[in-house]
BADO-588493 format. One record per residue (C-alpha): residue in three letters; x, y, z. Coordinates in steps of 0.5 Angstrom, whole numbers, plus 500, padded with zeros to 3 digits. Example, Ala and Ser with C-alpha at 12.3 -4.5 7.8 and 13.67 -1.06 7.14 Angstrom:
BEGIN
 residuo   u   v   w
     Ala 525 491 516
     Ser 527 498 514
***
This chain:
BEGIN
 residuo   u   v   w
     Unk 389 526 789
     Unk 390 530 795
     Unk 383 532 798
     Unk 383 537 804
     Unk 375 537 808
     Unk 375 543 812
     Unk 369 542 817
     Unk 366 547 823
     Unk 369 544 829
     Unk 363 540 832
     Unk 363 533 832
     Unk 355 533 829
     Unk 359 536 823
     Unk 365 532 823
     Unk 362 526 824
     Unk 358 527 816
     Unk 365 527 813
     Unk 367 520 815
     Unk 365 516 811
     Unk 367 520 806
     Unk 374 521 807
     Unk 374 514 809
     Unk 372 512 802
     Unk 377 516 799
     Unk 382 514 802
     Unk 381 507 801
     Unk 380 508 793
     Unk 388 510 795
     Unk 387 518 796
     Unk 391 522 800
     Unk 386 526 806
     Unk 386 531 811
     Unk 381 534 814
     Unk 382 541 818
     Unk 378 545 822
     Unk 379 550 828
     Unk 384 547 835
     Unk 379 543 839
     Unk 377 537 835
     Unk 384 534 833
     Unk 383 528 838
     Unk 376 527 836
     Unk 378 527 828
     Unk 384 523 829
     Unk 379 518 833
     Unk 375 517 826
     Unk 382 515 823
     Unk 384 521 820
     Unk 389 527 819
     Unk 388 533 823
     Unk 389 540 820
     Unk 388 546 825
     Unk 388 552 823
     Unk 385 559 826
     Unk 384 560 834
     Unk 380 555 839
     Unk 373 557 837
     Unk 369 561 843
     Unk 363 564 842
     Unk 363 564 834
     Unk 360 557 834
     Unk 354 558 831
     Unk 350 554 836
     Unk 352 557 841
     Unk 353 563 844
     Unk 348 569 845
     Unk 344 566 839
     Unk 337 564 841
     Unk 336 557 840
     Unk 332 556 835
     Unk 334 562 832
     Unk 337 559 825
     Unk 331 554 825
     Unk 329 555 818
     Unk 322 553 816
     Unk 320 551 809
     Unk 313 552 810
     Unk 314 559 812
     Unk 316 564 807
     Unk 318 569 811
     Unk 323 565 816
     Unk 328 566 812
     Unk 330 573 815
     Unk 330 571 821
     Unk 335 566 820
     Unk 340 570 815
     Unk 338 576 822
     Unk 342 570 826
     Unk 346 565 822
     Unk 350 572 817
     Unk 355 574 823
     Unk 355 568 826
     Unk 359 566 820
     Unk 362 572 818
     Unk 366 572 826
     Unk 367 564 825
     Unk 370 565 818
     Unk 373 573 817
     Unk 375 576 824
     Unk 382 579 825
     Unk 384 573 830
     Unk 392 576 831
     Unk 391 584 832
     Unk 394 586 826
     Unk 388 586 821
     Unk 390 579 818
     Unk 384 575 818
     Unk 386 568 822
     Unk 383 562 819
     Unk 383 564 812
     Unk 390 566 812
     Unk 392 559 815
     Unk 387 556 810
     Unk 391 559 805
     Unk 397 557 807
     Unk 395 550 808
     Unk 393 549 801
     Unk 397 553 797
     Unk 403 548 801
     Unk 400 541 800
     Unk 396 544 794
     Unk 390 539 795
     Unk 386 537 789
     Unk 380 539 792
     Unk 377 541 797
     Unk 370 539 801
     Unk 367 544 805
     Unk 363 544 811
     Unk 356 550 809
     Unk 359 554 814
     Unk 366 555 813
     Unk 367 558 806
     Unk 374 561 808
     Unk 376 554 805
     Unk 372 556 799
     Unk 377 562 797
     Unk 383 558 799
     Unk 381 552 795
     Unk 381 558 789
     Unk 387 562 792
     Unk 391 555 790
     Unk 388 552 783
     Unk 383 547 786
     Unk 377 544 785
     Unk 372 545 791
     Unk 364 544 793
     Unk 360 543 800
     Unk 359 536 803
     Unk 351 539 806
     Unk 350 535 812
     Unk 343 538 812
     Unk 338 543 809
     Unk 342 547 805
     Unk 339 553 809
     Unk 346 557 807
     Unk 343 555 799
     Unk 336 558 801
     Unk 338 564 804
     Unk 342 566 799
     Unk 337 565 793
     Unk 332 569 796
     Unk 338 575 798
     Unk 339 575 791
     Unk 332 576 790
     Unk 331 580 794
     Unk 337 586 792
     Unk 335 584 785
     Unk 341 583 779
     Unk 344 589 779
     Unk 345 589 786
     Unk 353 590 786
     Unk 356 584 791
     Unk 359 588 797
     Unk 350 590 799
     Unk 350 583 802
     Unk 354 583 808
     Unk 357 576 808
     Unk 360 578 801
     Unk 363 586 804
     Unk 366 581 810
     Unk 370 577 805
     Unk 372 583 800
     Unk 379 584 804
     Unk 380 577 804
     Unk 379 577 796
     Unk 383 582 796
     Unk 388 580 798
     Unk 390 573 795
     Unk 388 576 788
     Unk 381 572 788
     Unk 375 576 784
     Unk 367 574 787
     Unk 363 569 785
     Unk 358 565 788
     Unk 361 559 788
     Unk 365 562 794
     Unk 359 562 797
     Unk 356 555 795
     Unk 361 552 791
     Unk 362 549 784
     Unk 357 544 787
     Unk 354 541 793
     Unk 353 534 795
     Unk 347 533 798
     Unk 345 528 803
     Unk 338 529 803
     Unk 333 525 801
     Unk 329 528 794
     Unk 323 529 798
     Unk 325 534 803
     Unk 331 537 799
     Unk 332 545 799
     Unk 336 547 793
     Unk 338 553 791
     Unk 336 555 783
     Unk 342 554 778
     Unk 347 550 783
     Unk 348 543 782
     Unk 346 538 787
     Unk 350 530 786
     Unk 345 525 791
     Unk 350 522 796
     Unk 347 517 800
     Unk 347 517 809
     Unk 352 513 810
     Unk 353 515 818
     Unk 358 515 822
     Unk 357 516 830
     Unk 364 513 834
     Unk 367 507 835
     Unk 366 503 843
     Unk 366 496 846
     Unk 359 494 845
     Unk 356 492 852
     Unk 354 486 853
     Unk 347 487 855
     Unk 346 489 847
     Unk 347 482 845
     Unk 341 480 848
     Unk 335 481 843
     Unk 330 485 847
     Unk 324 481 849
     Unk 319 487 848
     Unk 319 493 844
     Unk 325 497 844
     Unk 325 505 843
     Unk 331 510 843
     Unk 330 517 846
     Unk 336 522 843
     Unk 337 528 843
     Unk 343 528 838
     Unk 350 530 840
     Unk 351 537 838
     Unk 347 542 843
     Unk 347 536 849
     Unk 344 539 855
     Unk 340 545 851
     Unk 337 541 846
     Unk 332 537 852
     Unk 330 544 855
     Unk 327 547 848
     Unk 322 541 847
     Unk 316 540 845
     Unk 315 537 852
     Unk 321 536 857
     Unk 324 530 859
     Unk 319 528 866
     Unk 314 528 861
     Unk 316 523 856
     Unk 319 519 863
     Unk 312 519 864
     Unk 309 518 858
     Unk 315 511 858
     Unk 313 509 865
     Unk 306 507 862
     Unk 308 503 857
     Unk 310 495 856
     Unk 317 498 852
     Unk 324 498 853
     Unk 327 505 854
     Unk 335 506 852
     Unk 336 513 853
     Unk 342 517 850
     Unk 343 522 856
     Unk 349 525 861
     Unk 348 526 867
     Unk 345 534 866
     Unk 340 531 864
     Unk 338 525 867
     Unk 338 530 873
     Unk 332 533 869
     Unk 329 528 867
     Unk 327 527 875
     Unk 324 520 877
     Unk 328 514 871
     Unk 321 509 869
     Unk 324 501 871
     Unk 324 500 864
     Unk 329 506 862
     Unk 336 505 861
     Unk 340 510 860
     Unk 347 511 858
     Unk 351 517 856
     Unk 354 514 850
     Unk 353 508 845
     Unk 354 508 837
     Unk 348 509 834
     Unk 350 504 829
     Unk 350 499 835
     Unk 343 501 838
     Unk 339 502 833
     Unk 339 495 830
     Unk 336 493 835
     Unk 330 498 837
     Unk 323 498 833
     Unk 322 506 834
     Unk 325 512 836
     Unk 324 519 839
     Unk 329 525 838
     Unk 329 532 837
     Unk 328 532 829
     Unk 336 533 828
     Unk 338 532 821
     Unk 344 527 823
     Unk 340 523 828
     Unk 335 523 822
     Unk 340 520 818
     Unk 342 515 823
     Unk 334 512 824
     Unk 332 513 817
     Unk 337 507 814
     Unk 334 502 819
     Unk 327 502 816
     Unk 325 505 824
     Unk 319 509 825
     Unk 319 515 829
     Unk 316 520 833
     Unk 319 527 833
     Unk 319 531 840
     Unk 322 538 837
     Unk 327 542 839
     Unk 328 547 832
     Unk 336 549 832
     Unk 337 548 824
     Unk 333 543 819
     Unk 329 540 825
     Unk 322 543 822
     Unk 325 540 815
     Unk 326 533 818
     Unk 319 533 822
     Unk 314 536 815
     Unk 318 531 811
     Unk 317 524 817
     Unk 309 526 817
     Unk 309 527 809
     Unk 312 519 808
     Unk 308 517 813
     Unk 314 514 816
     Unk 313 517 823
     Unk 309 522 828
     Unk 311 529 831
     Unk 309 530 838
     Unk 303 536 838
     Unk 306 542 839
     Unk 300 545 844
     Unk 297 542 850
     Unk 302 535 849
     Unk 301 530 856
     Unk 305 525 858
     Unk 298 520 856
     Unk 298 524 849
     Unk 305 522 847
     Unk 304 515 849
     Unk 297 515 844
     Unk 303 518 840
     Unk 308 512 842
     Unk 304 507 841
     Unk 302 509 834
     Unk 308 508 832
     Unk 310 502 834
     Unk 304 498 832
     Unk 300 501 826
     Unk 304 497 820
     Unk 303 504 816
     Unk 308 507 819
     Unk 314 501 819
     Unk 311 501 812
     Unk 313 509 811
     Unk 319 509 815
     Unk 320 503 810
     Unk 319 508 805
     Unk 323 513 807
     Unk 330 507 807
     Unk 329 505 800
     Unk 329 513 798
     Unk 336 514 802
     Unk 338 507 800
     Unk 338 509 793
     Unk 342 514 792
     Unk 349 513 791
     Unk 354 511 796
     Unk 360 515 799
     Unk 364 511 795
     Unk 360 511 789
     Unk 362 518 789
     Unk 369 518 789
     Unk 369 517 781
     Unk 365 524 780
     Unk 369 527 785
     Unk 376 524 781
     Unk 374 527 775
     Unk 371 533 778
     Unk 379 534 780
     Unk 381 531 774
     Unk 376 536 769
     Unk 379 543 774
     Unk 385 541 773
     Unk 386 541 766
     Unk 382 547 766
     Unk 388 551 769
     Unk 394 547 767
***
């Protein structure tokens, strides 16, 4: 079986398909994964084969650019902030995915997919929530195809309540992210449907109690299985700490903008460490440390260091509530201590945290260095809140393996393609 993952070119979405691809390659799968010029090296890197198509990606990154930074944040608990994220997270997509890229009135990357797929004529195709030109080059060539989530299906969320909202006899071009795919559709004979938008189906990381589906679509489990890189482990790693260890993070995707949209900056969380009997490792580069302002003695900060390699180690964490970093935390049984910075499932992350018990959320008024170090405390001595983060691990360790799911995904192939043959 041939499987072409298809990702928005940014290691946080990357690195989801990782484990995966190499689960399949493994059980003897041929695998690419294709994604704008940019991210060749750090694909390659991960032990698999690159794929670039369309043109280097500038402003059309959908964390960067002109978009505010909390602008595609979706809040479960508010009914109405949907609006608000579709306002922002629509044209985002429409220019990642559908821009004329040559001059000539060609659509750019859904053209090289087309291309792509209907040269190495892929069995399925995998594709990132963002990217659903790959969804059309998937139908364009015959194959099976379905989202890999990486996250809250935000994208899933949406479109439910657009449908709602235009009601069902609304005609398909009404939404705008349907209007600026017609001409593609058009022009490789493909008709509409709402698999292009969310897939056949979806696999989906999220633990069932903070899950966002979309009613009617089919949802399979697949557990976090993370994947952060590969580096020579430091020596001073290999010592067990003598005091509680904590990691500060603010993940990989928006390094340097993440920490200035906190509920509380980086001089007050050093504050904060500086009274406390904790060893801090602190994942930050040198923007941020120049932010940080005065390093407590008990912080140590290094600019990279594998999740997989640190976190073993540590009895607690505090991030930003990134859906990836979640992802890594969660499967170490580590209780948690959230410091917001909403940018896409952060607010998702934080309600689902405090509803198990697993962790705390740093007080969105009035937070002090001395109130987030009650909070830090907490965390790491009240037994309820390792018994919570316990909790949370047995619900992700529960759901299926990456390679558990490779028998679905070769039948789901196997099923389209006798269906078209």
């Amino acid at each position: 079986m041939r499987v072409l993952f298809v990702t928005v070119p940014l290691a946080s979405h990357v690195y989801p398909s990782v484990s995966l691809a190499h689960a399949l390659q493994s059980a003897g799968h041929e695998v690419r994964l294709a994604s704008k010029p940019g991210v060749e090296d750090l694909i390659t890197g991960c032990g698999l084969h690159a794929v670039t198509v369309g043109m280097p990606a500038d402003e059309d990154h959908l964390h960067e650019g002109q978009v505010p930074i909390d602008a595609l944040a979706l809040d479960p608990q508010d009914e109405e902030s949907w609006r608000s994220v579709r306002r922002y997270l629509t044209p985002r997509i429409i220019s990642a995915n559908f821009r004329a890229e040559d001059g000539r009135g060609r659509g750019g990357v859904i053209d090289d997919l087309v291309t792509y797929c209907r040269s190495w004529q892929p069995d399925l195709v995998l594709w990132d929530p963002a990217f659903p030109a790959a969804a059309i080059a998937a139908r364009a060539s015959g194959a099976e195809h379905g989202r890999l989530l990486w996250a809250l299906d935000t994208v899933g969320h949406i479109r439910h309540r657009t449908r709602q909202e235009l009601g069902e006899d609304a005609a398909p071009e009404q939404d705008p992210l349907v209007a600026a795919m017609l001409p593609a559709l058009e022009r490789y004979g493909v008709d509409f449907g709402e698999d292009l938008l969310l897939g056949r189906w979806s696999l989906d990381p999220v633990p069932a109690g903070g899950r966002l589906s979309a009613p009617g679509h089919t949802y399979h489990p697949m557990r976090i299985v993370p994947y952060t890189g590969s580096a020579v482990e430091p020596e001073w790693l290999r010592t067990p700490p003598t005091r509680p260890r904590v990691c500060l993070t603010y993940g990989a995707s928006v390094r340097g903008y993440a920490p200035r949209f906190a509920t509380v900056p980086l001089p007050v969380l050093m504050e904060a460490f500086a009274g406390m009997d904790i060893e801090v490792v602190a994942t930050l580069n040198d923007e941020e440390i120049a932010e940080a302002g005065t390093i407590p003695d008990n912080v140590r900060t290094v600019d990279y260091l594998p999740f997989t390699q640190l976190l073993p180690t540590c009895s607690a964490i505090v991030y930003q509530g990134g859906d990836g970093t979640f992802g890594c935390a969660a499967p170490q049984s580590l209780p948690q201590l959230i410091n917001l910075s909403p940018k896409w499932g952060e607010l998702a992350v934080a309600q689902y945290v405090e509803s198990r018990g697993a962790g705390l959320v740093v007080e969105r008024e009035g937070a002090t260095a001395e109130s987030v170090r009650d909070q830090l405390h907490r965390v790491l001595t009240e037994p309820a809140f390792r018994k919570g983060a316990e909790e949370v691990c047995r619900e992700i360790t529960a759901m299926p393996t990456p390679h558990a799911i490779v028998p679905l995904l070769e039948k789901l192939a196997e099923k389209r393609a006798h269906a078209t043959a």
